[in-house]
C-alpha positions in Angstrom: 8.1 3.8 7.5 7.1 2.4 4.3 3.8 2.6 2.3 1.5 -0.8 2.3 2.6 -1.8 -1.3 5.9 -1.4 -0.9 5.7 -3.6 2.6 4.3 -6.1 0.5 6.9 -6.3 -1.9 9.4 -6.9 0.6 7.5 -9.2 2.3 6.7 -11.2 -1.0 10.8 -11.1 -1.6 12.3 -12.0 1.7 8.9 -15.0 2.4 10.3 -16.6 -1.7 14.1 -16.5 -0.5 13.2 -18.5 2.6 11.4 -21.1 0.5 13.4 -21.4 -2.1 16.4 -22.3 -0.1 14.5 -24.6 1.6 13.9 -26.2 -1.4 17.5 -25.9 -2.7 18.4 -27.6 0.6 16.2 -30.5 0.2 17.6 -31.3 -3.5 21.0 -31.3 -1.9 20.1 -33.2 1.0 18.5 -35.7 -1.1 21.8 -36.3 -2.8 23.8 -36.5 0.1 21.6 -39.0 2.5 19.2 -40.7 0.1 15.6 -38.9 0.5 13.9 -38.5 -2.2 14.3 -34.9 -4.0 12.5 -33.1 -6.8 13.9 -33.3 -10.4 16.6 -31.0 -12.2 14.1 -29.9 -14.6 11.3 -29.1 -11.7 14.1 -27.3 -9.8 15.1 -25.2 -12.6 11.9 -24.3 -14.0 10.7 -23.5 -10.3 13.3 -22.2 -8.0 15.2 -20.6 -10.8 12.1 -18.6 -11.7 11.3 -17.7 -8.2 14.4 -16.5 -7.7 14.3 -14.3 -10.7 11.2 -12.8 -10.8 9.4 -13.3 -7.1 12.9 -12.4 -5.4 14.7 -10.5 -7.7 11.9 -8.5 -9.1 9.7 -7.6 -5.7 13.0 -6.7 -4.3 14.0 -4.5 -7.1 10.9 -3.0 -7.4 10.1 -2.3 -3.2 14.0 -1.1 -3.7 13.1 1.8 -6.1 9.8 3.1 -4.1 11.7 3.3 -1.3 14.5 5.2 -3.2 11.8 7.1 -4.6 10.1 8.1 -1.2 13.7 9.3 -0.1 14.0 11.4 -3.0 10.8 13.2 -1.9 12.0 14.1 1.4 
């Protein structure tokens, strides 16, 4: 079982992944059947970001606490 905070973390990571694919999907689908899509430039500054620090970060960070709690045991 893991603490509150580090729940959160997780949560914040996997909840940004889901999004941000859904919005990588809809850029290429926009391509592909003609929808309209959001710009490079929004999709770089946004999901690229996301990605890095939302995703990458939280998960990085919940990944050490629970390291951490392991180490304690």
């Amino acid at each position: 079982m893991v603490d509150r905070p580090t729940a959160v973390l997780l949560t914040v990571s996997a909840s940004v992944l889901v999004v941000t694919m859904l919005l990588a999907v809809s850029w290429a689908l926009g391509h592909v059947i003609s929808t309209p899509y959001l710009p490079l430039e929004w999709m770089v500054a946004r999901h690229g970001v996301a990605i890095a620090i939302d995703f990458g970060l939280c998960g990085l960070l919940a990944w050490r606490r629970v390291m951490a709690e392991g180490d304690k045991r």
